[in-house]
C-alpha positions in Angstrom: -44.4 53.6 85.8 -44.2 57.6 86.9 -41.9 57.0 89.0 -39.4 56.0 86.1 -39.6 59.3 84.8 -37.4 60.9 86.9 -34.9 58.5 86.1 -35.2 58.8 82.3 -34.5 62.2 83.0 -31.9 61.8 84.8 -30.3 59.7 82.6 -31.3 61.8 79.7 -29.9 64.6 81.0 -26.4 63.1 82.1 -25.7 60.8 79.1 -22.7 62.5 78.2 -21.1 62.0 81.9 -22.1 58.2 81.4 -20.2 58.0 78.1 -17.5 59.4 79.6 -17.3 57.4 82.7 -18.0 54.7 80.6 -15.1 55.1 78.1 -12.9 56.2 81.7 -14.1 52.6 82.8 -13.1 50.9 79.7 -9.6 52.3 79.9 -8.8 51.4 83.5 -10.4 47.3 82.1 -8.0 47.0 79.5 -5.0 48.9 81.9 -5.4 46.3 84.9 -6.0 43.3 82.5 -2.8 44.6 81.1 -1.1 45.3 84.5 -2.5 41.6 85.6 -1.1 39.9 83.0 2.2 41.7 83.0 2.4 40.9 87.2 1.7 37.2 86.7 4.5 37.0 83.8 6.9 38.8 86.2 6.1 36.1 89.1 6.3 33.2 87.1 9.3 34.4 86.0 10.6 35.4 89.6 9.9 31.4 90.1 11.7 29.8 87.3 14.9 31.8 88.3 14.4 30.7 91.5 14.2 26.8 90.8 17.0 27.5 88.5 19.0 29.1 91.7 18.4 26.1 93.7 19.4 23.6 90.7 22.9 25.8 89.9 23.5 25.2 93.6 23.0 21.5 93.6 24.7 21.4 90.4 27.6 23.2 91.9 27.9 20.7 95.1 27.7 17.3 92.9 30.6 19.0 90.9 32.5 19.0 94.3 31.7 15.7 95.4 32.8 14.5 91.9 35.8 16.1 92.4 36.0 14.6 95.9 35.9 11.0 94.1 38.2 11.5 91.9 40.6 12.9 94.0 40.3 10.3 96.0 40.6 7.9 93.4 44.0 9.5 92.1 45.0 9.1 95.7 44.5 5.4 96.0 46.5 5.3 92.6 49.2 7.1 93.5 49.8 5.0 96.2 49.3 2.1 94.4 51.7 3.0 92.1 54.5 4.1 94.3 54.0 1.2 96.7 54.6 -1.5 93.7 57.8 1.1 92.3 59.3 1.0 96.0 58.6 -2.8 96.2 59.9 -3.5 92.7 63.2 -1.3 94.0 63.5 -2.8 96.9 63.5 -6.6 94.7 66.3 -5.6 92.5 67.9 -4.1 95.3 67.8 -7.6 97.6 68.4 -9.7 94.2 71.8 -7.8 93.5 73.0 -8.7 97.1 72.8 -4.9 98.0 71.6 -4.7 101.8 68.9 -1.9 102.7 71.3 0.6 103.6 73.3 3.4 102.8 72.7 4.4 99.3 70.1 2.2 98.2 68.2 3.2 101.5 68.7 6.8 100.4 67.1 6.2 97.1 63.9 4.1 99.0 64.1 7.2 101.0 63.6 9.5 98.2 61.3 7.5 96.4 59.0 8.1 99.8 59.5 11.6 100.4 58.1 11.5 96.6 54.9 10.0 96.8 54.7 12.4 100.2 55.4 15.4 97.8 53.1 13.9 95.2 50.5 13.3 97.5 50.2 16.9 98.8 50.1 18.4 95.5 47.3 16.0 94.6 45.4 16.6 97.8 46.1 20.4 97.5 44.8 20.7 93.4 41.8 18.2 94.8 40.9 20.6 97.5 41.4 23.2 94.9 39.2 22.0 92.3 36.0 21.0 94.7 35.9 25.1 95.8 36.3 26.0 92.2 33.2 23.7 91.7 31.1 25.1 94.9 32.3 28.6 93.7 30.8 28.0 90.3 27.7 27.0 91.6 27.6 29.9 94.3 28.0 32.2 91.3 25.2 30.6 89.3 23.0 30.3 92.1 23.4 34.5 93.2 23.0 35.4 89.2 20.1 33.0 88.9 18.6 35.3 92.4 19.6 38.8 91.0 17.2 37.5 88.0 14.1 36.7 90.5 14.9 39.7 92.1 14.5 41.8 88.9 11.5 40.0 88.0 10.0 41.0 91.5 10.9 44.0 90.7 9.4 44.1 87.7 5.9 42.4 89.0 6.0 44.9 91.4 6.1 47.7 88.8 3.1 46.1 87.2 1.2 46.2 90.1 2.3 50.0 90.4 1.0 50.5 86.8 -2.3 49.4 87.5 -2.7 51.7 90.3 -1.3 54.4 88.8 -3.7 54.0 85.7 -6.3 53.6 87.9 -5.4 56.9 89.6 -4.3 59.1 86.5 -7.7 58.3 85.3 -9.4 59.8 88.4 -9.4 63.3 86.7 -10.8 62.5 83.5 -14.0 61.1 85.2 -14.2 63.7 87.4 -13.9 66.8 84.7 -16.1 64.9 82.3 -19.0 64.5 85.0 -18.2 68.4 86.0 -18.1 69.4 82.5 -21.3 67.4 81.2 -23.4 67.5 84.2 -26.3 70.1 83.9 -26.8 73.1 86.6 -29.1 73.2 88.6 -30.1 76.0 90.5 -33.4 74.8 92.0 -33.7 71.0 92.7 -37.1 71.3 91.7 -36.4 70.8 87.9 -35.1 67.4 88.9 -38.7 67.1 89.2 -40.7 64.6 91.6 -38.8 61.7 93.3 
């Protein structure tokens, strides 16, 4: 049991450097449990915004192809509609004992350059209203990504914080073992090893 004596010693001699280390130690516990938790909040985070990124976008594109039904649908309609008008015309016309020229011809004629007309404008404000919708979810989907991008950010910083508080407490450790560490000018009053 001699041999512990030394060690005692030691340890006797450098308690206040051990505090001090100790308390140093503490600090940079709590700082990287702090930095660890703040990092793994920022990447969970980073994630969510993601998944919400890639649901604006699908969001956005079933918008489109709504409005690709419906358009469609009006279509079909207006067709409809302007094929039974024309017939219906074309009926009262034949019953009247006009024949299919001149001026009732004109007005069959117009009736067709019509449902052209209306056609165009429907497949124009269709074509109009699906990019509106992909827009919208293109926008979504690039805020929802400047989000996760911030959160990285942000998990990075954590990540930086632990470091740094690892590093900034570096000096402390160092003064207090330089400041509580006994001179020795001889090694001979360490006594025997």
């Amino acid at each position: 049991m001699a041999f512990l004596a030394p060690i005692g010693a030691f340890l006797a001699a450098n308690a206040g450097t051990i505090s001090a280390v100790s308390a140093a130690a503490a600090a940079i516990g709590t700082g990287a449990f702090t930095a660890a938790s703040q990092y793994s909040a920022a990447k969970q985070e980073e994630k969510a915004y993601k998944q919400s990124a890639e649901l604006q976008r699908a969001i956005g594109e079933r918008n489109a192809a709504l409005v690709d039904i419906e358009g469609e649908a009006a279509r079909v309609a207006l067709i409809r509609d302007r094929a039974r008008r024309i017939g219906a015309a074309r009926a009262q016309l034949g019953a009247s004992g006009f024949d299919l020229s001149g001026s009732p011809l004109d007005l069959i004629a117009d009736e067709n350059a019509q449902v052209t007309r209306d056609l165009l404008y429907l497949d124009y404000n269709t074509r109009v209203a699906r990019e509106n919708a992909l827009l919208g979810g293109a926008i979504a989907t690039r805020n929802q990504l400047l989000d996760a991008t911030g959160a990285r950010q942000r998990s990075q910083s954590a990540y930086g914080s632990l470091l740094g508080g690892f590093a900034s407490s570096l000096p402390d450790i160092a003064d207090a073992t330089y400041q509580t560490t006994p001179k020795y000018d001889d090694l001979s009053d360490l006594g025997d090893f």
